[in-house]
N, C-alpha and C positions, 0 to 999 in steps of 0.2 A: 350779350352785349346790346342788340340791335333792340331783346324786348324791352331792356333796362329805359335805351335812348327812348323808344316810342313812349313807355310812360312817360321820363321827363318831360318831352315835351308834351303830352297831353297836360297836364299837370300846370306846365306854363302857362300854357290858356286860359284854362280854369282862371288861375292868378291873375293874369290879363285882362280876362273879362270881368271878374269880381271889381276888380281896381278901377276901373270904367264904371260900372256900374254904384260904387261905391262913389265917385264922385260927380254924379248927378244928383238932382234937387229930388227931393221926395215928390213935390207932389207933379214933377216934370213923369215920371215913370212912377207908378205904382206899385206896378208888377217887380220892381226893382226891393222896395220893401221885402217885397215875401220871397225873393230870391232870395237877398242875402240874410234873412231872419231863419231861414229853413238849410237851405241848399249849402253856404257860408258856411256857420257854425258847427254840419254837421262833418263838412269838409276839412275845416279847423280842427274838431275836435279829435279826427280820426289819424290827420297829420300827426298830431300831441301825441297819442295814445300810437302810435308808432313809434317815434323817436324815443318815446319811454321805454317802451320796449328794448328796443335797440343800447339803449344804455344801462337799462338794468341786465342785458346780456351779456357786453362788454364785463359792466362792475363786476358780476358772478365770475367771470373766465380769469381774472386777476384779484380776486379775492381768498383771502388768507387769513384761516382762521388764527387767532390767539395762539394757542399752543403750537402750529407750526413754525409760527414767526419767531417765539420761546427756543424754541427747538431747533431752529437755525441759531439766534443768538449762542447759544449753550456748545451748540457746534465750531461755530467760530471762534468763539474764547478756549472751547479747550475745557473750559469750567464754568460750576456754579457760582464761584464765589462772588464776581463784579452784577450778579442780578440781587443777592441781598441787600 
């Protein structure tokens, strides 16, 4: 629980600081450019490419092939005859 919290809040910052950063004037900070050109995106992108994750684990753990669903229906009625 305590390492979960210390990420979030690292993670805040991150966010904090981008967010500042992102609204200053380009040519006021320079070094502001290639922060969020580099450091940004690949922060962004890593978020993304988490929470996909995370969801495409989720969808697998409650996924149900075709024939099982069939095979419950078939169960419940008792019969074939209301899937013709």
């Amino acid at each position: 629980m305590r390492s979960r919290y210390i990420h979030v809040v690292a993670t805040m910052k991150k966010v904090k600081m981008l967010l500042a950063t992102a609204s200053m004037k380009l040519h006021v900070s320079p070094a502001a450019v290639e922060l969020l050109g580099r450091c940004a995106m690949c922060f962004i992108a890593t978020l993304f490419k988490a929470w996909r994750v995370k969801m495409n684990r989720l969808a697998a753990q409650r996924h149900r092939c075709l024939y099982e669903r069939l095979q419950l229906l078939i169960d419940e009625q008792g019969s074939t005859e209301t899937l013709n």
